[in-house]
C-alpha positions as CSV (number, residue, x, y, z in Angstrom):
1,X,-12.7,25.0,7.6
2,X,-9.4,26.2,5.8
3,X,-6.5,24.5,3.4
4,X,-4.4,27.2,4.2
5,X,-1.5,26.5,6.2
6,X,-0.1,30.4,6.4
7,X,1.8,31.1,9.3
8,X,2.5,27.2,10.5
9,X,5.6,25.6,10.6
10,X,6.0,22.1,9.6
11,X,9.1,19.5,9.1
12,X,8.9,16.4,6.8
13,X,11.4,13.6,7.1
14,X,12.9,11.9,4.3
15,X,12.1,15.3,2.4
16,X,14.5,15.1,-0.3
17,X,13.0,12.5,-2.6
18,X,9.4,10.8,-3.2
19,X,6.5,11.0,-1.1
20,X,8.8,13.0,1.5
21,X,9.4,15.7,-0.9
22,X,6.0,15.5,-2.9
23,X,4.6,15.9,1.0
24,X,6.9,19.4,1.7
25,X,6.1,20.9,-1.4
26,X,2.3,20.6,-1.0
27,X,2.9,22.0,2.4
28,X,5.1,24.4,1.1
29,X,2.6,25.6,-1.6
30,X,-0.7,25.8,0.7
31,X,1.5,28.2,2.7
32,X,3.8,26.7,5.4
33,X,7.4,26.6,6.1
34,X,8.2,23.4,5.2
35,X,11.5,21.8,7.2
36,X,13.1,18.7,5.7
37,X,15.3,16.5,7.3
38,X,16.7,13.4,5.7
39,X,19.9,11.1,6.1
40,X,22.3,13.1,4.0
41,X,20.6,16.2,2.8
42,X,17.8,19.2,4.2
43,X,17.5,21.5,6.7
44,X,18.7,19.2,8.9
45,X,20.4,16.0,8.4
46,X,20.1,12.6,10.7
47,X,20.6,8.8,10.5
48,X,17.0,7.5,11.6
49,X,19.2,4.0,12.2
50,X,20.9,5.7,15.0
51,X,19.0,6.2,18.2
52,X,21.4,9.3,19.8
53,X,21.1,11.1,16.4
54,X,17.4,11.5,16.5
55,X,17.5,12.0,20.7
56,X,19.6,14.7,18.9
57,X,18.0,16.1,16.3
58,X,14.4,16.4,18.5
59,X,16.4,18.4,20.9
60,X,17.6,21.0,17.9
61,X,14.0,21.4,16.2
62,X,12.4,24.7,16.5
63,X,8.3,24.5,17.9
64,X,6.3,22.5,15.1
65,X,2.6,23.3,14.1
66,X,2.8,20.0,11.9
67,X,5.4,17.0,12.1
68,X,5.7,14.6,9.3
69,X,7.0,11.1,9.8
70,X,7.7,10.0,6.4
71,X,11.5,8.2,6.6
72,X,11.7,4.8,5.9
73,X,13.7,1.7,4.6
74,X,12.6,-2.0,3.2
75,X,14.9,-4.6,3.3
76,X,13.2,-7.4,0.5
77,X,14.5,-11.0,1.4
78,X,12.6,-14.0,2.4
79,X,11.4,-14.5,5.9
80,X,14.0,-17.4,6.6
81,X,16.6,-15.4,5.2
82,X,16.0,-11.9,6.9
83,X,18.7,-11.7,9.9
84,X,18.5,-9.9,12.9
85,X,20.8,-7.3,11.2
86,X,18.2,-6.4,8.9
87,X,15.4,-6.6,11.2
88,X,16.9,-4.3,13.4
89,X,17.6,-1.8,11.1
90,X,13.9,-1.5,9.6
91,X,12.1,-1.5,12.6
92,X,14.6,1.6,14.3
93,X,14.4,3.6,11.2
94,X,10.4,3.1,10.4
95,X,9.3,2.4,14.0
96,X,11.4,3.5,16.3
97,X,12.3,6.8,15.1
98,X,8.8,8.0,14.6
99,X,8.3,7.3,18.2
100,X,11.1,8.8,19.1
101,X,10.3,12.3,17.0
102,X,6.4,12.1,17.9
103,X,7.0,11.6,21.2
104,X,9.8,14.6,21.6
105,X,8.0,16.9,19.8
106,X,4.3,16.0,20.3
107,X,4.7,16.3,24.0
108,X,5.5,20.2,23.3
109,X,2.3,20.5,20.9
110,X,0.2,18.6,24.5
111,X,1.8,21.2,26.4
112,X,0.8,24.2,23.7
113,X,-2.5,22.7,22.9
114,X,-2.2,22.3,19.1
115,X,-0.3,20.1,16.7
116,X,-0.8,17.8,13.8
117,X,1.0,14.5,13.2
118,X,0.9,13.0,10.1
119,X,2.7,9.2,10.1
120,X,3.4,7.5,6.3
121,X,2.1,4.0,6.7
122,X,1.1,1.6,4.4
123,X,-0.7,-0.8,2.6
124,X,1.2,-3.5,4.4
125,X,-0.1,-1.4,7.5
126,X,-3.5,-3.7,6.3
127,X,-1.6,-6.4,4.7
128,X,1.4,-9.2,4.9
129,X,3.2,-8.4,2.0
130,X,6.1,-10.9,0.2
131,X,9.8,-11.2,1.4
132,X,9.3,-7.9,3.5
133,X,8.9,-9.5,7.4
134,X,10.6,-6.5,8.9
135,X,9.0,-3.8,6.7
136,X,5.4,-4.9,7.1
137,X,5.8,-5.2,10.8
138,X,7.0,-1.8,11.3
139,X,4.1,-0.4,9.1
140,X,1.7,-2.5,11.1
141,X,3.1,-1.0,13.7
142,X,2.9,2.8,12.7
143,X,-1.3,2.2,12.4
144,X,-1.4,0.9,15.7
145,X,0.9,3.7,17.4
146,X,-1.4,6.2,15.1
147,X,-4.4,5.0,17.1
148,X,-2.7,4.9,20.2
149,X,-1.5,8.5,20.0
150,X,-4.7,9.9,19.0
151,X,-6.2,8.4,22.0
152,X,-4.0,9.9,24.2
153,X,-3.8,13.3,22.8
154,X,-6.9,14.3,20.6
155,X,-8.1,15.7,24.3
156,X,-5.2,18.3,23.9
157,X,-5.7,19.8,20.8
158,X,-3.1,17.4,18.9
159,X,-4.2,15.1,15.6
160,X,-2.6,12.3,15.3
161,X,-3.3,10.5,11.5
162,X,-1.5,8.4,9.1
163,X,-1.9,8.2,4.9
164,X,-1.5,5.0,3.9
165,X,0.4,5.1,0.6
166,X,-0.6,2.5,-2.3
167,X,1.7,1.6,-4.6
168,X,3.9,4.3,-5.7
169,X,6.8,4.9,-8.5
170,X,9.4,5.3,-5.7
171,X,12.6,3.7,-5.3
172,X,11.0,1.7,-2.5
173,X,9.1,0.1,-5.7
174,X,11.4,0.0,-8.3
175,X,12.3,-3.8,-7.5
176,X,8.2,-4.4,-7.7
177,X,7.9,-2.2,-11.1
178,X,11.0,-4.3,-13.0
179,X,9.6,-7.6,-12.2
180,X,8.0,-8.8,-15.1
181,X,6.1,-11.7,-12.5
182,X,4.8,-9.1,-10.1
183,X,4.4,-5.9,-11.7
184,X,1.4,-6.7,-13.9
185,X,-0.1,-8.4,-10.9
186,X,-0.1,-5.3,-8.9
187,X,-1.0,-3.4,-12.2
188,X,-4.5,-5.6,-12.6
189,X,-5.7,-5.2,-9.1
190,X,-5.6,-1.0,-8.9
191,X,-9.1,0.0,-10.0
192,X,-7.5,3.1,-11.0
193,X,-5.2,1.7,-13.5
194,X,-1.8,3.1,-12.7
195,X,0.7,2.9,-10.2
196,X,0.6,6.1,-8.1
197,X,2.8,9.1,-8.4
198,X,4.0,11.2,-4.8
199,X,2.0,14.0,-5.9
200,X,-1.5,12.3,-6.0
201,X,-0.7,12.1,-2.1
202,X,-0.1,16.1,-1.6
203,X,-4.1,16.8,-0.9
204,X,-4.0,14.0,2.0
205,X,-1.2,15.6,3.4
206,X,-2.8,19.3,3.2
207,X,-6.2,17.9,4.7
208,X,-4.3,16.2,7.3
209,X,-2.0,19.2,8.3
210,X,-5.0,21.8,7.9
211,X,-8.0,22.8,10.3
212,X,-10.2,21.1,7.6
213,X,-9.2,17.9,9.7
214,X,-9.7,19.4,13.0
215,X,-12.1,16.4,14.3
216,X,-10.2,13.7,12.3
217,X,-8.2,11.5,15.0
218,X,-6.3,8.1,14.2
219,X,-7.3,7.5,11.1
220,X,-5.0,5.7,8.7
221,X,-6.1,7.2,5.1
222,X,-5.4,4.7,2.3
223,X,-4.3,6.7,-0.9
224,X,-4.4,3.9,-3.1
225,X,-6.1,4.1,-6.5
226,X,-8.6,1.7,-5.1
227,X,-6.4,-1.1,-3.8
228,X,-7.9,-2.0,-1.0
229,X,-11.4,-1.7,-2.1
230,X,-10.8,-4.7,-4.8
């Protein structure tokens, strides 16, 4: 059982900011080479919203020891009033995408007989959430796909897992953390007391990436300062 990821390469995307970056750098640190692709900066750069751009981007990546699928958007408006515009948007760039890039790249780790997939889920991967009907469906989603992938490929050396973020001081949450309505009831119901920071999510990541998790297979991981315990 090791931590140490010396010698394996490994590409986050959305690396640039939040639990994206927080995940390359604890890559980084336990000793990988940490890739990061994100919309507008990185090693590489690519619009997860447009289908031929990831086709594209899978098709430049070098081999991969560990892939992971962090990029995401929310789109926060009330079922009735969340178009098809909007829908469509969160579930390529959350859903879609991470197929897309798992499926590229984790057919080469099948064929090698090693990999590790790491997806970002949720807590709305468990939950329903409030005025996020696209959001919570493509999280929902990205458990189930972490299961079915496992399945599939655990016989062939590959782990496929998801963390399962809690609330965490991103931008994804800054609309939660300024409402004076909803941010103390969030606040009350963490048995740890705080809203989580990206860094308190770098040891799942290294566990997850590292041999240490050699016989862990479709598990979504909650990182959640006791949310879903309460």
């Amino acid at each position: 059982m090791s931590l140490d990821l010396t010698g394996k390469r490994a590409l986050v995307t959305g690396a640039t900011r939040g639990i994206g970056l927080a995940a390359a750098r604890a890559l980084a640190d336990a000793g990988a080479e940490a890739l990061g692709v994100s919309a507008s900066d990185g090693d590489y750069v690519c619009d997860f919203g447009d289908r031929h751009a990831v086709h594209t981007l899978a098709g430049q990546l070098p081999e991969l020891d560990i892939l992971v699928l962090n990029a995401g958007t929310i789109e926060r408006r009330p079922a009735a009033e969340h178009g098809d515009d909007l829908w469509d948007r969160v579930l390529e760039v959350n859903l879609t995408a991470p197929f897309v890039l798992a499926r590229e790249l984790g057919r080469r780790m099948v064929e090698r007989g090693s990999g590790k997939i790491i997806f970002v889920a949720s807590m709305l991967s468990f939950q329903g959430g409030v005025n996020v009907p696209g959001y919570t469906a493509s999280k929902g989603g990205i458990a189930q796909l972490t299961k079915a992938l496992a399945n599939e490929w655990a016989p062939h050396g590959v782990n496929v897992n998801a963390i399962a973020p809690g609330y965490i001081a991103t931008d994804n949450t800054q609309a939660l953390r300024e409402d004076p309505d909803r941010a103390p009831s969030i606040l009350s119901r963490i048995p740890a007391g705080r809203w989580g920071t990206p860094e308190d999510l770098a040891g799942a990541f290294v566990f997850l990436a590292s041999s240490a998790s050699d016989y862990v297979h479709g598990a979504v991981l909650p990182v959640d300062g006791g949310w879903l315990a309460r």
